[in-house]
N, C-alpha and C positions, 0 to 999 in steps of 0.2 A: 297309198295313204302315208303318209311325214310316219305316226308311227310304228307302221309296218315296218317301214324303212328302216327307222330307228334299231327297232328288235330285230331286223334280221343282220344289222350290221354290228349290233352287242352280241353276236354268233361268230364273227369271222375269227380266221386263224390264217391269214398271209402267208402264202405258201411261197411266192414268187416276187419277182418286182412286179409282173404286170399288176396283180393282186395290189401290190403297194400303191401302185400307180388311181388303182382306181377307186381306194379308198381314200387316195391325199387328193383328189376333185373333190368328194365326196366332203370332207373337212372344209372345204372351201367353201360349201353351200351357206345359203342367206339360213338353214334352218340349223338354232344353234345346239338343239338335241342330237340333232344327227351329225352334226361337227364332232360334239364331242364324243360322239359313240366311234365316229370313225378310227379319230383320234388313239382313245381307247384302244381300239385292234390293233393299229399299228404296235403298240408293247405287247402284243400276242403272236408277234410274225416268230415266225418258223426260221432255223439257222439258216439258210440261203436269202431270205429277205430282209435278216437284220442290217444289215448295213444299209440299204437301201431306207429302211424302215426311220433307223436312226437321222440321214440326213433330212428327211421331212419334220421328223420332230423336233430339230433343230429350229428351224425355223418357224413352226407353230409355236417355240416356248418365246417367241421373242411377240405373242399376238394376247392381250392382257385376256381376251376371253376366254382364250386354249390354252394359257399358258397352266395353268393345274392339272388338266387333264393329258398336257404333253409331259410334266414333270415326272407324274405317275405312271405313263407309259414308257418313258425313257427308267425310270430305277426297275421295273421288271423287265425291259429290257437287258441291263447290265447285272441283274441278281445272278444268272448262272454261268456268268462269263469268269468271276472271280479273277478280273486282269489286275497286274501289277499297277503300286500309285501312280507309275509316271506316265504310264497308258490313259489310266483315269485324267490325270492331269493334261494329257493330252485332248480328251474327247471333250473334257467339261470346257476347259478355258473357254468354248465356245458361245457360253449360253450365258445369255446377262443374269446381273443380280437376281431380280425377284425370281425370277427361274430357279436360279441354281439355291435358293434357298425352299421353295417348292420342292424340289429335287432332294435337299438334306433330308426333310420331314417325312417324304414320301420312300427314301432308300430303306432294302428290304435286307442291305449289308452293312457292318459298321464303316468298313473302311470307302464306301462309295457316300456313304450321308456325310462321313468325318471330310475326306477332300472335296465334297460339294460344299461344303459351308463353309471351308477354309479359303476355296477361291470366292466364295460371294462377300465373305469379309473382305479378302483384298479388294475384291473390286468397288466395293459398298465404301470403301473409307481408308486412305492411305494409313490411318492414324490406329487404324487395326492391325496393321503389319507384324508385332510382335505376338499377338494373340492367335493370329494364323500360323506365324512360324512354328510357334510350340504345339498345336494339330499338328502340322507338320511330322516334326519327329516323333512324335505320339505314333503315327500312322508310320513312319518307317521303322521304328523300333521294331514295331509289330511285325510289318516285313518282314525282319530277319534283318536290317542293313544297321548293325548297330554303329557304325564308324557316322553314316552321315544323319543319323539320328542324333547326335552329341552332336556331329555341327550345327543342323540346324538347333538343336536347342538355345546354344551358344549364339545363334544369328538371331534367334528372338528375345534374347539380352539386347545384344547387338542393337536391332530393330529402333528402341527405345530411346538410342543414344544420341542426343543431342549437340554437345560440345565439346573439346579436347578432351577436359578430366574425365567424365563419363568413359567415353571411346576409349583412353588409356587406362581406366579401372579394370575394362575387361583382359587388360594384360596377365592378369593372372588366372583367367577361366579359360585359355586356348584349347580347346580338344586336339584329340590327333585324328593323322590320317586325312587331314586337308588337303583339298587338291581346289587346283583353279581359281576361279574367283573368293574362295572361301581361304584358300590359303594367302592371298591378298591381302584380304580384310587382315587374318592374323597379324600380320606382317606391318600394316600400317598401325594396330593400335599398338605394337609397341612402340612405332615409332613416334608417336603421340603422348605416349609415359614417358619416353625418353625427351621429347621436348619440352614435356612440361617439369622437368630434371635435367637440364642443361649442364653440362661442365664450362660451357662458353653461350656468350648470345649467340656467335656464329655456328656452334651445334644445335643450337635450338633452330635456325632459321634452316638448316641442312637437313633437320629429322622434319619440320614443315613441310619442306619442299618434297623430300621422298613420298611420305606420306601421301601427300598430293599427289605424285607422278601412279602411286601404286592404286590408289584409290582411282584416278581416271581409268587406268587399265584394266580394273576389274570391274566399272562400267559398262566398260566398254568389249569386254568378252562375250564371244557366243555362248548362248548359252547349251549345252550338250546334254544338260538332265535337270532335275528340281532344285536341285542343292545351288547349281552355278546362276538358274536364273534367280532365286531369291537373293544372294549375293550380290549379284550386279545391281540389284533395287534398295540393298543395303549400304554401296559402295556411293550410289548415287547422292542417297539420304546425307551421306556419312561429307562427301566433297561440298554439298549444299553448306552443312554447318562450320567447314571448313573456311569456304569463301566466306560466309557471313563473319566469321572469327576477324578475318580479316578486311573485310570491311570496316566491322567496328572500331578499328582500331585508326581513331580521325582522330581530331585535336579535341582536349578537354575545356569545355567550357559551364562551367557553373556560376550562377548568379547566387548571392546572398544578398538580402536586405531583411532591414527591420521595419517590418509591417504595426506595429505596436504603437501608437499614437499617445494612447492614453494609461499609467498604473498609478494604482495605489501607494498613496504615503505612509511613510512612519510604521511600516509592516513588509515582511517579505513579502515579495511580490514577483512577478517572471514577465519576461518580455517575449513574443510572438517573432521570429525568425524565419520567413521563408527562404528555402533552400530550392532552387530549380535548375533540373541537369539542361542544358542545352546541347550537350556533345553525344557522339551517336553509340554512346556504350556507358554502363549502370557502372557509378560511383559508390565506392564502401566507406563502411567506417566514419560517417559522418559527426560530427561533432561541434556544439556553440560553445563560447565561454564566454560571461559577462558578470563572471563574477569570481567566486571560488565554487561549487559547482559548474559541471558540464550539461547538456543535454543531446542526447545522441540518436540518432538514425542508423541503423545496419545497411539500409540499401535507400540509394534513388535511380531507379531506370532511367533510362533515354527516353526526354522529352517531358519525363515527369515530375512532381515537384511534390516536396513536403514541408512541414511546418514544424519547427519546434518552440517548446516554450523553455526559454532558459532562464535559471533561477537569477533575482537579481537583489542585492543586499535592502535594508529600509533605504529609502531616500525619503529627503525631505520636500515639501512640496514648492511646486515650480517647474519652470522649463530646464529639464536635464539633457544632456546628453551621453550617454552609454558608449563606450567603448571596450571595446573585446575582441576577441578572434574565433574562426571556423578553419574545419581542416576535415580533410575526405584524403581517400586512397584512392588512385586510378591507375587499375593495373599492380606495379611495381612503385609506381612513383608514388610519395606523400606530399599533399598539397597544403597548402597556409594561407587563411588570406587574413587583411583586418578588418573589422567589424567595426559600425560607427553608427547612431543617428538621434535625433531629439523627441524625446519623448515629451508630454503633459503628466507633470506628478500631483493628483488630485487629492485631500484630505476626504476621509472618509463621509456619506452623508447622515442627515438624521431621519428616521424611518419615522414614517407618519404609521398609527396606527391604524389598518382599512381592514375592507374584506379582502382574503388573498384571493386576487382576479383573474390565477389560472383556471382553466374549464381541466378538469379530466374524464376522459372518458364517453364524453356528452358531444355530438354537433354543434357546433358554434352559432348564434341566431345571427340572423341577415346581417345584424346591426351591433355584431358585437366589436366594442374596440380593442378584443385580440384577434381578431382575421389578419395576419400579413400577408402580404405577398401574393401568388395566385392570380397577377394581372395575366398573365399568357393564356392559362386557362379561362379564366374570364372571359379575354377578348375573342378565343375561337370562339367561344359559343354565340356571342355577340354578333362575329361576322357572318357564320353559318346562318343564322338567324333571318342576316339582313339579304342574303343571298338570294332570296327570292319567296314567294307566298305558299306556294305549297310545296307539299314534301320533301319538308327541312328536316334532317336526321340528327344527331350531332350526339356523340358518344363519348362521356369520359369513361375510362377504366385504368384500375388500379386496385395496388393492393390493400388487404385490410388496415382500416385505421388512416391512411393515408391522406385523410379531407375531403372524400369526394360530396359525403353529405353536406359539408359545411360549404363548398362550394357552392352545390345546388342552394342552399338557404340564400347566400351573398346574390345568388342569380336572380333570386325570387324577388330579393328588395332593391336590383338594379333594374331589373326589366319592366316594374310595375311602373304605369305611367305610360309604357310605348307597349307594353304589350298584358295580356292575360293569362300570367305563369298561378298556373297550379303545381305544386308540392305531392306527390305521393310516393309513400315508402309502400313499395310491392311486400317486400317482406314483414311487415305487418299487416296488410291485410288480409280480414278473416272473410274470405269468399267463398260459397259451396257451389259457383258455378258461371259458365260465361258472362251469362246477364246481367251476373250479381259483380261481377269485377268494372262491366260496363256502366252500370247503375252507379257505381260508388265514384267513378270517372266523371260521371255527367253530373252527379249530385255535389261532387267539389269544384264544377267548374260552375253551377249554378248556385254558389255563396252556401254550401252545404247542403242543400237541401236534397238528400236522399228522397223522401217520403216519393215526392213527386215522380219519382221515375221507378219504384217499385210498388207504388200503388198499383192494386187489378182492378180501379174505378178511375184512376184518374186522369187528366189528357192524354199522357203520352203512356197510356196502357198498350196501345199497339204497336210499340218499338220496340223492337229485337236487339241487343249485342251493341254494335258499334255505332247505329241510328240512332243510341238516345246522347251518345258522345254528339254526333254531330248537330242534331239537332239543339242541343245544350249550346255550342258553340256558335249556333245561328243567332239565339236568343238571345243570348249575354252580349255577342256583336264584339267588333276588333279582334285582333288578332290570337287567337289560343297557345299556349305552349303547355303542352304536358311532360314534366317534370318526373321521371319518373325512378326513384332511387331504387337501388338492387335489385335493377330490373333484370338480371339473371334469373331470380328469384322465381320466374314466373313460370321457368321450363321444370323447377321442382316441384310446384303447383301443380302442371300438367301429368309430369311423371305421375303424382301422387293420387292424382285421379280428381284436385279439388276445380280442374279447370279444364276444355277440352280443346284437345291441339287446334282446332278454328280459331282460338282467340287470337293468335299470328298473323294469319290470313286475315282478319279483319281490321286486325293492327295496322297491314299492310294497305287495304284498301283505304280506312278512316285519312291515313296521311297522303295517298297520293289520289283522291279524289274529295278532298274536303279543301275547299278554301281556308284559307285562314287556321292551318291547325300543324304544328312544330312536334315535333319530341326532341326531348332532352334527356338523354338515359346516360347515368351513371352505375356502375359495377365493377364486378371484381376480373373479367373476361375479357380474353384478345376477342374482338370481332371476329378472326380465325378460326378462335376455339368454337366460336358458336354459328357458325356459317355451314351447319347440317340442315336436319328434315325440318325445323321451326325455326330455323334463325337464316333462312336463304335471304329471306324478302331484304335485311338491311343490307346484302353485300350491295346492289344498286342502290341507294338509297341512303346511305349513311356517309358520314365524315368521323373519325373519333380519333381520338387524343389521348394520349398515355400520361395518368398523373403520376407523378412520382414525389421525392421528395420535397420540400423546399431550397432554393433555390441560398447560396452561400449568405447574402446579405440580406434578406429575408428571414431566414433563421437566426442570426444574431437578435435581429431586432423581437424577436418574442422572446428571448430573454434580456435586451437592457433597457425595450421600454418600457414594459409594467413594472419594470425594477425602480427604474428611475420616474415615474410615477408614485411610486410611495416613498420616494424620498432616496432610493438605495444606489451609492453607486456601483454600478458593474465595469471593470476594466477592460483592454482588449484580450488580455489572455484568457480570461472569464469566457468571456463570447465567444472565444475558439475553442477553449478545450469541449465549451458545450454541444456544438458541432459535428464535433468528433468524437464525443460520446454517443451521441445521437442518428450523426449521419443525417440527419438535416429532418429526421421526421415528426412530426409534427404529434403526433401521440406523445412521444420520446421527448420532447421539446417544452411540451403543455407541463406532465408528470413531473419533469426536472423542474420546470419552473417555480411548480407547486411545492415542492419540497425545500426547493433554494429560499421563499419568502417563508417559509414555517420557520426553517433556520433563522434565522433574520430576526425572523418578532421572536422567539425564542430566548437567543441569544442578545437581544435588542440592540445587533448591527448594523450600522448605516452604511457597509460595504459587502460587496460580497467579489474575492477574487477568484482565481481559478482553482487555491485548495478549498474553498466553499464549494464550490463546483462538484469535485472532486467526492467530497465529504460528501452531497446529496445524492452523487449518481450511485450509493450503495442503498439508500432508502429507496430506489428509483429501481434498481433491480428484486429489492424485495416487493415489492408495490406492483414492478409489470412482470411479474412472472408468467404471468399466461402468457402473453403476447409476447414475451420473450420465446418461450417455449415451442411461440408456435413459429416464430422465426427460425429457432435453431431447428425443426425438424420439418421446415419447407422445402426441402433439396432432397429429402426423404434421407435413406443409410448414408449414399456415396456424398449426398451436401454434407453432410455431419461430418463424415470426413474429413473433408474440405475446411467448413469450417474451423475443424479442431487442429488441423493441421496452420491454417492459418492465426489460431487463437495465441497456437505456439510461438509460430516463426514472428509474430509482433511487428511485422510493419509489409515492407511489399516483397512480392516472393514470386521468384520464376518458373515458369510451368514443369521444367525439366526438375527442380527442386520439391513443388509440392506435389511433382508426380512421384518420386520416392517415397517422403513423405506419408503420403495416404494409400501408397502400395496399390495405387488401383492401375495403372497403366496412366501414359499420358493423354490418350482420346477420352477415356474414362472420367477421367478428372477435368480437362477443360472441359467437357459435356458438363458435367454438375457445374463447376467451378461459371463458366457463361452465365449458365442457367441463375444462378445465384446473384448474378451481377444483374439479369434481367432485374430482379424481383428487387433491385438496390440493396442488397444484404452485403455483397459485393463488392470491389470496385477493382475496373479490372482496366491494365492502360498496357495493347498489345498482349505480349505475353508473360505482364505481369499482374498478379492477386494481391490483394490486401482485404483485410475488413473494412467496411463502410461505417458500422455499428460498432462501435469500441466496447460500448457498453455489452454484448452480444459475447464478446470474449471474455470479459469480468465476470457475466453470469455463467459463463459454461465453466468458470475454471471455479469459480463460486460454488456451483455443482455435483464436479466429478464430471461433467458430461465429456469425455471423451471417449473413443470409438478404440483406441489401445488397449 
């Protein structure tokens, strides 16, 4: 009998290799009790079959079913062995990641769980390297090898080092007692301080080249113990950033123009400046002048582009032309160029008195004339739609606030006519159970009429769950789409016990066995995140769509046409700085709006420039403090970080930079820092950050909120 078996082989004690031998068939079997009982035994062999014992369990930690139960039998195999790290380092390098991190949790020694987890980091992620190193010396210290415990420490500095200054910073942390590859490394980062401190160009290109020569060398060395093989992976890192140094250094090409079409008369006023690097290395120090005032940039990366608003004296109104200059630093050299182009100089308007016709806060109706933009999303659902008759899935998601309701509303008043969209917010409603969520489905698709499908007298008294949805959809005839907002919403239902996990399954069957019947679900979830024990059905089944912000020229226009509807003119610097306070979203967008026309009747202004802007976006952080709030702590600790680190540096900032910075390492920080850019808090071009949300910075500094 399987558990006979089981029990007598949770009894073994491996005396021998045959013993080994016939307990690693044994692990092999179809029965997975008895795998892992054998399994098991094997970390019970007796000192003549450890060896034998061990290369089986090698190869079971690499099998996802055995690999726990090999983990645990490999760290009581090594509990009484007490061998040296480099031993350890020998026997583990074997065993993949999720193993050897099984293996940490399950070691029964510190120094066997500390070098398991240190190799499953390197292996897990190059960008761990320095966080290993320092395990590392941790574990030799302990040793007794205090010499090459100080180098690697010094190697997991090292580790981090991305660029010349870096590399030559650690000139003055050298430990002693270097040997090999680590005495390499020493060796090139002074020659790295020394280049970047040249007595001549031709010393500098001579400490280059060494550097280089010394860095391939320690490469390329055998390695003979721990210390020289992490070196050679440091030496690697270290030539990579070397070559790219060198690389980047191609010919400089930046674009200026003036984007600015349209300013304000007879007032100060700024003109909109884009600046864009086209050459393969980030330009400093940038600067507009078009007037007596500058307007400056610290950094433009390769490939990237910024925008400045540079102040420009009253002019009178009329077609002007502006002339000025711009200058950046690349490298060594100082660059000049001249600035030119014709603007429209407008006299201010005169403000009609109205209702001020920003929404805050609220879903926008079908038919309201502040919906901009959102043709893309629009049109997938449109197409997904026409894609075929039954089980059409079609998924927005997005972050809070971001328009997905109002979306859906615009869906509701395009599709009527070709199709039968019903509207329903899951997260309102008040359901006590399957029927009743189907009931309230079949009763908005029959022009409200719940009664009829919860009545216990009336026709369709004999319909269950997702039968009164279809039959509803028979009735009413043409095509159905159910619309379904924060349909996330509905696995918290479930949790909560107001709904029971079937309602999925039925979900599932209603769309791909019902003619004529769509879903449209909008929320705040990757299809990924929800693709477990309830949300399997959509991975066949769906199409979905990421909302995010609005889109550059779309966002303008919900701030200059309801402006310029009450009479108000808006300039182009206006519309840009609003942008980039905003970052294009449309919460942030409406709120600002709302404030700029309070200003306005207020003040009884027929303009509004970019210091009106300006001036509301401080009403606009007192106003969206939650949803501030809940921005700044979406990255959770290490985003806050992130962001505060980026609130500081005030424009775009290098990985190597705002990994300093926020003191988290560099994998650390681009992990948050991605993440951040996912959710558009963000904006991230290669491996450079910036804030997406301007406004986002003014309220944390607004605050105190920093992580220092």
């Amino acid at each position: 009998e399987a558990l006979v078996r089981q029990a007598a082989v949770g009894t073994c004690r491996p005396a021998s290799a045959a013993d080994v031998e016939v307990l690693s068939r044994m692990a092999e079997g179809r029965h997975l009790g008895i795998a892992q009982a054998a399994v098991a035994a094997l970390g019970r062999a007796e000192a003549e079959a450890r060896e034998s014992a061990w290369r089986h369990l090698v190869t079971f930690a690499s099998r996802p079913a055995l690999r726990r139960a090999a983990s645990e039998a490999m760290a009581r195999l090594l509990a009484p062995l007490n061998l040296p790290v480099e031993d350890l380092w020998t026997r583990l390098r074997e065993l993949p990641s999720p193993a050897l991190w099984d293996l940490a949790r399950a070691a029964r020694t510190w120094r066997v769980g500390e070098t398991a987890r240190l190799l499953a980091r390197l292996g897990a992620a190059p960008g761990r390297l320095r966080e290993a190193l320092e395990d590392l010396s941790v574990l030799l210290l302990a040793g007794g090898a205090s010499a090459e415990g100080k180098i690697c420490a010094w190697l997991g500095r090292a580790a981090d080092a991305a660029d010349e200054e870096e590399i030559a910073a650690l000139g003055g942390l050298r430990p002693r007692a270097a040997r090999g590859g680590a005495r390499a490394l020493l060796e090139a980062a002074r020659l790295m301080e020394k280049a970047l401190r040249p007595d001549s160009a031709r010393a500098s290109s001579r400490a280059r080249k060494q550097a280089a020569a010394l860095l391939e060398a320690a490469a390329a060395q055998p390695a003979s113990g721990v210390v020289e093989e992490m070196a050679a992976q440091v030496a690697a890192r270290w030539r990579q950033a070397l070559q790219a140094e060198g690389e980047a250094a191609g010919p400089v090409d930046v674009v200026f123009a003036l984007s600015s079409t349209r300013m304000l008369a007879e007032v100060p006023s700024a003109a909109v400046v884009r600046i864009q690097n086209r050459g393969p290395a980030p330009v400093m120090g940038v600067s507009v002048c078009l007037g007596k005032e500058k307007a400056t940039a610290r950094c433009v990366p390769p490939g990237a582009e910024v925008e400045l608003a540079a102040p420009v004296p009253p002019l009178k109104p009329g077609r002007v032309e502006l002339r000025g200059s711009a200058a950046f630093q690349s490298g060594d050299t100082s660059h000049t160029h001249p600035l030119s182009g014709l603007v429209e100089v407008v006299k201010p308007g005169s403000l009609r008195r109205e209702v001020n016709p920003y929404v805050v806060g609220k879903p926008l109706a079908g038919d309201s004339p502040m919906f901009f933009g959102r043709g893309a999303e629009l049109e997938f659902v449109e197409r997904a739609l026409a894609s075929g008759q039954r089980g059409t899935v079609a998924v927005l998601v997005g972050e809070r606030r971001c328009g997905k309701t109002s979306i859906l509303r615009r869906l509701e008043r395009r599709l009527s006519g070709r199709y039968r969209p019903v509207f329903v917010d899951v997260q309102g409603m008040l359901v006590s159970d399957t029927n009743a969520f189907f009931a309230h489905l079949a009763g908005r698709l029959a022009a409200g009429d719940d009664a009829r499908w919860t009545s216990s007298d009336g026709p369709n008294a004999e319909l269950q769950g997702a039968e009164m949805v279809r039959e509803a959809a028979v009735q009413t005839g043409g095509r159905t789409v159910l619309m379904l907002d924060e349909f996330d919403d509905l696995e918290q239902k479930v949790r909560a016990g107001r709904l029971e996990a079937e309602v999925f399954d039925q979900l599932r069957a209603l769309i791909q066995h019902t003619d004529g019947v769509s879903l449209v679900l909008a929320g705040t979830h990757h299809l990924e995140e929800l693709a477990g024990e309830y949300w399997s059905f959509l991975l066949n089944l769906a199409t979905y769509r990421r909302v995010g912000p609005l889109e550059r020229e779309d966002a303008e226009q919900v701030i200059r046409i309801p402006l310029e509807r009450l009479g108000v003119v808006c300039d182009d610097a206006a519309a840009a700085a609003a942008v980039a306070l905003t970052g294009g979203q449309p919460y942030l967008l409406q709120l600002l709006g709302y404030r700029l026309v309070e200003r306005c009747v207020r003040d009884r202004e027929g303009a509004a420039g970019a210091a009106a802007v300006e001036a509301a976006a401080d009403e606009v952080i007192e106003q969206g403090d939650i949803h501030l709030r809940y921005l700044w702590e979406r990255g959770g600790p290490e985003g806050e970080r992130v962001l505060s680190a980026l609130a500081e540096a005030g424009g775009w900032t290098s990985l190597p930079e705002l990994s300093a910075m926020t003191g988290l390492g560099r994998e650390r920080t681009a992990r948050a820092a991605g993440e951040l850019s996912r959710c558009h808090i963000v904006q991230r071009h290669g491996e450079w950050f910036r804030l997406k949300i301007k406004l986002l910075g003014r309220w944390a500094r607004g605050r105190g909120r920093s992580w220092r």
